[in-house]
C-alpha positions in Angstrom: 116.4 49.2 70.9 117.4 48.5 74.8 119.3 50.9 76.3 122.5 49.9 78.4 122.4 49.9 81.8 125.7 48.7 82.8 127.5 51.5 85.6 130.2 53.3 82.7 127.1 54.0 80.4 125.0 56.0 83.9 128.4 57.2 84.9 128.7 58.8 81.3 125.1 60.0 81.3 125.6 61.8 84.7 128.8 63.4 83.5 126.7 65.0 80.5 124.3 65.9 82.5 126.4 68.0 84.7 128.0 69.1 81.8 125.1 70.7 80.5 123.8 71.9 83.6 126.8 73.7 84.0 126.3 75.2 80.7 123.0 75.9 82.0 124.5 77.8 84.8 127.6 80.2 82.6 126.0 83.7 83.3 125.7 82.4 87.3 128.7 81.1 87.5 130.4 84.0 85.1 128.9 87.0 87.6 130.0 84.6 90.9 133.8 84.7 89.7 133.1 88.6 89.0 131.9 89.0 92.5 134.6 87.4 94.1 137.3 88.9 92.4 135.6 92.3 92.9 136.4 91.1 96.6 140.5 90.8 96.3 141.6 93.3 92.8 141.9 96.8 93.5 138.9 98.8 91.8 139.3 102.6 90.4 135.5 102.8 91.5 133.4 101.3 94.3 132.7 97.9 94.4 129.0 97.3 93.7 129.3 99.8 90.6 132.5 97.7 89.4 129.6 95.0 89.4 127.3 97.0 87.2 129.5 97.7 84.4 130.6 93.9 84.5 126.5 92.6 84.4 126.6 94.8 81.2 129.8 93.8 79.9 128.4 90.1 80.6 125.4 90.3 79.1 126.5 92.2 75.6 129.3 89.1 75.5 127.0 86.9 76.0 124.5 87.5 72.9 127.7 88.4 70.8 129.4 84.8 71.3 126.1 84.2 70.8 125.9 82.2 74.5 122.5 83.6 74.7 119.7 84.2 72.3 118.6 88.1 71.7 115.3 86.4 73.1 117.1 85.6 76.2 119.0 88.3 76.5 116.1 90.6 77.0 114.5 87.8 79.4 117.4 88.5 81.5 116.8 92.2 81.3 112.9 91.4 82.3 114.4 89.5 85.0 116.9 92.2 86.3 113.2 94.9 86.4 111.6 92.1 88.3 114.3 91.5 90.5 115.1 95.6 91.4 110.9 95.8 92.1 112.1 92.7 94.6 115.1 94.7 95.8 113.7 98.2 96.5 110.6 96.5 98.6 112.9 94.0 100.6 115.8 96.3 101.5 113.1 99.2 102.9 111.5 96.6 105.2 115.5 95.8 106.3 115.0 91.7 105.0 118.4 93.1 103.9 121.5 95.1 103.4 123.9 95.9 100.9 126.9 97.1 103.3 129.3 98.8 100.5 128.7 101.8 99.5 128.1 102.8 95.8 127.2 105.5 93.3 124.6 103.6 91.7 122.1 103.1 94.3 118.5 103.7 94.0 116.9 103.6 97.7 119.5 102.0 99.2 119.8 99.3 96.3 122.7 98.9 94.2 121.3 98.6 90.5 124.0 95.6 90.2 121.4 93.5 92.0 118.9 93.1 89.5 121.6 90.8 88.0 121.3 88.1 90.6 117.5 87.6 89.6 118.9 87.7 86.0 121.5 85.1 86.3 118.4 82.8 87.7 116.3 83.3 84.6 119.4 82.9 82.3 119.6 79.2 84.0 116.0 78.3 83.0 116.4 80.2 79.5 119.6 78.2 78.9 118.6 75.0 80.3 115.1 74.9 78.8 117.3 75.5 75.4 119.8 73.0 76.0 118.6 70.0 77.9 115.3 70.5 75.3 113.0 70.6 78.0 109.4 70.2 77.4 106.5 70.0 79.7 103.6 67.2 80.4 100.1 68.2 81.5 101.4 71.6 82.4 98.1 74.0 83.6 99.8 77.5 82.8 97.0 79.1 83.8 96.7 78.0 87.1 100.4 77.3 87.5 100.7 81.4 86.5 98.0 82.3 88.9 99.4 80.9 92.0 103.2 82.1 90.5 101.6 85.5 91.1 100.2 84.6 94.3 103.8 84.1 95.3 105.8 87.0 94.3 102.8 89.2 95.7 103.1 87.3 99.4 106.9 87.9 99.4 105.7 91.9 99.5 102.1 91.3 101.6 103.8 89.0 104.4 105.4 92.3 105.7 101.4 93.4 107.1 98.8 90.3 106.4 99.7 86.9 106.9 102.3 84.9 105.3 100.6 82.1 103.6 103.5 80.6 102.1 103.2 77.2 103.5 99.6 77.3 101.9 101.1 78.5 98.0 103.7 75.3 98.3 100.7 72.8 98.7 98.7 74.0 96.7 101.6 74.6 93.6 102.4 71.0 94.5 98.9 70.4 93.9 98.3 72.7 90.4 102.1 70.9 89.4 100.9 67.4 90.6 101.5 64.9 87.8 103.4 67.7 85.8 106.6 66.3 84.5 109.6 68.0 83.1 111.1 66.2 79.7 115.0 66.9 79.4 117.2 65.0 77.0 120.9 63.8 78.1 123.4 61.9 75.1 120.1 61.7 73.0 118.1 60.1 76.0 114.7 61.8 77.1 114.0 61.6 80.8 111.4 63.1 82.9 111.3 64.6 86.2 108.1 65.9 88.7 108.0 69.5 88.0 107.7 70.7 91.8 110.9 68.4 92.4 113.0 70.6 90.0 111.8 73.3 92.0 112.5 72.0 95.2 116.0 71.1 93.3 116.8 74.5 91.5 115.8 76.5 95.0 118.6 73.9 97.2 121.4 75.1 95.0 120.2 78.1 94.9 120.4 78.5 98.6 123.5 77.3 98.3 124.8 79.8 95.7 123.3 82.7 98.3 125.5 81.3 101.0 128.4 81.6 98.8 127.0 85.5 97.7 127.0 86.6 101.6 130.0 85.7 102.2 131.5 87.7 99.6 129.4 90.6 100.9 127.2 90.9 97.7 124.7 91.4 100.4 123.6 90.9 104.2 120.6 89.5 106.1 120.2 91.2 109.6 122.1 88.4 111.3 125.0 88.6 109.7 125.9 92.3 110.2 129.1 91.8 112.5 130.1 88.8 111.7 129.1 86.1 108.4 126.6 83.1 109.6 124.6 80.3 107.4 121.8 81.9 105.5 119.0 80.5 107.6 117.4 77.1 105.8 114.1 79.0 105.6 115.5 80.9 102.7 115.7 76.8 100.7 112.2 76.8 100.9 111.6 80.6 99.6 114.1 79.8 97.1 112.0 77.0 95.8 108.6 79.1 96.1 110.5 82.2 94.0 111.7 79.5 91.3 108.6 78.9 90.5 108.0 82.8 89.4 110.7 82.5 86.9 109.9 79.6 85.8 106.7 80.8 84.6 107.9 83.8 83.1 110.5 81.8 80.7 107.3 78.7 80.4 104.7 81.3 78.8 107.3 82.8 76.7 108.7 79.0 75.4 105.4 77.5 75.2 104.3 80.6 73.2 107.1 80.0 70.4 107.1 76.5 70.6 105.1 75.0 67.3 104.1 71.5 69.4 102.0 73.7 72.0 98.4 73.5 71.6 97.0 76.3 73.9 95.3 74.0 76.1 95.9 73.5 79.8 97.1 69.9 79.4 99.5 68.5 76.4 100.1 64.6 76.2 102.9 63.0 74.1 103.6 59.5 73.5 104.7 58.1 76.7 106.9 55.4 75.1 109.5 58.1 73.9 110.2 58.7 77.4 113.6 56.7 78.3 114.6 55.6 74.9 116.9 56.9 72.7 115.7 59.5 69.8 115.4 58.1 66.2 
């Protein structure tokens, strides 16, 4: 059956697919409102441990109202180790700050940032969940490999040579002819995988904007007064997707009963772009 292409039916389709991306997006979006009204209300305790208790309080609500999956939840907890490991490395080489002061602190890192890495797994948990993603001609070994061989760079650049630039060719590369399958209003699309990461790591630069200037933390430059995260950070944003991605890839792929535990999967190309039957 032909699907419509008059401009109501793609103005439909693009509604419900910002609907589900902002679905996609609830813990983010959840812990941003937290953060900015932990900016105006009066707290009985200091700011960044306000945070903590409300990362906690967020999570547990979540996998009550049964938002999240007890699966996900404790990706996002893996996510919130991964993140502090990040943390406690970064803030002791000063790539930055947290500038309030707090009880919960572990080497100069409030234990409420960990949640910032776990809001970005939640987002690939959920949406992998809810748009139905699947992948074609994924290599997770080698995609997994060089996903290693960024997070360690984000600590080595510090003494040896940053060989970012090198990792982003080369996962463009490992990714090249990897698409991502998502269904909107019963319609399967696909995307290039290294575009969603290119995507997921714009908004995400955007969404760190928004966090600096509600003080959830500081880069060097914006001690005395606020200024734009550099744009440098869009393209480590992109590189770090990729980390998390992997992480919540092996664990889908692992429960999903159409993987076949080879490097490359192939489906029948005609379902792409036609409505489900």
């Amino acid at each position: 059956m032909p699907l419509p292409r008059n401009p109501r039916w793609k103005l439909a389709q693009l509604v419900r697919f910002a609907w589900l991306e902002a679905r996609a997006c609830a813990f983010a979006v959840a812990l941003f409102v937290g953060l900015a009204l932990s900016a105006v209300v009066p707290l009985p305790i200091p700011r960044y441990d306000a945070l903590l208790c409300y990362g906690i309080v967020l999570t547990a609500a979540f996998w009550l109202l049964r938002l999240e999956t007890g699966r996900e939840v404790l990706g996002v907890l893996g996510f919130h180790v991964v993140g502090l490991v990040f943390e406690l490395f970064k803030v002791r080489a000063g790539s930055w700050s947290y500038p309030e002061p707090a009880w919960s602190v572990v080497a100069g890192v409030p234990l409420y940032s960990g949640f910032m890495y776990a809001a970005v797994g939640s987002y690939v948990a959920r949406a992998w969940r809810l748009l139905d993603l699947d992948l074609v001609r994924y290599r997770p070994v080698a995609t997994g490999v060089l996903a290693t061989l960024v997070y360690v760079n984000f600590f080595t650049h510090h003494w040896l040579p940053d060989v970012r630039f090198l990792l982003m060719a080369a996962m463009v590369a490992v990714t090249w002819r990897t698409w991502v399958l998502f269904t909107v209003g019963g319609v399967r699309y696909r995307m290039p995988l290294a575009l969603s990461f290119v995507l997921i790591g714009f908004f995400l630069w955007i969404a760190e904007n928004a966090f600096t200037i509600l003080g959830a933390f500081r880069y060097p430059h914006q001690i005395d007064a606020w200024a734009m995260v550099h744009p440098s950070k869009f393209g480590a944003w992109a590189l770090l997707v990729t980390v998390s991605f992997v992480l919540v890839a092996t664990w889908k792929l692992r429960n999903d009963p159409r993987a076949e535990g080879s490097d490359t999967r192939s489906y029948d190309w005609p379902h792409v772009n036609t409505p489900h039957t």
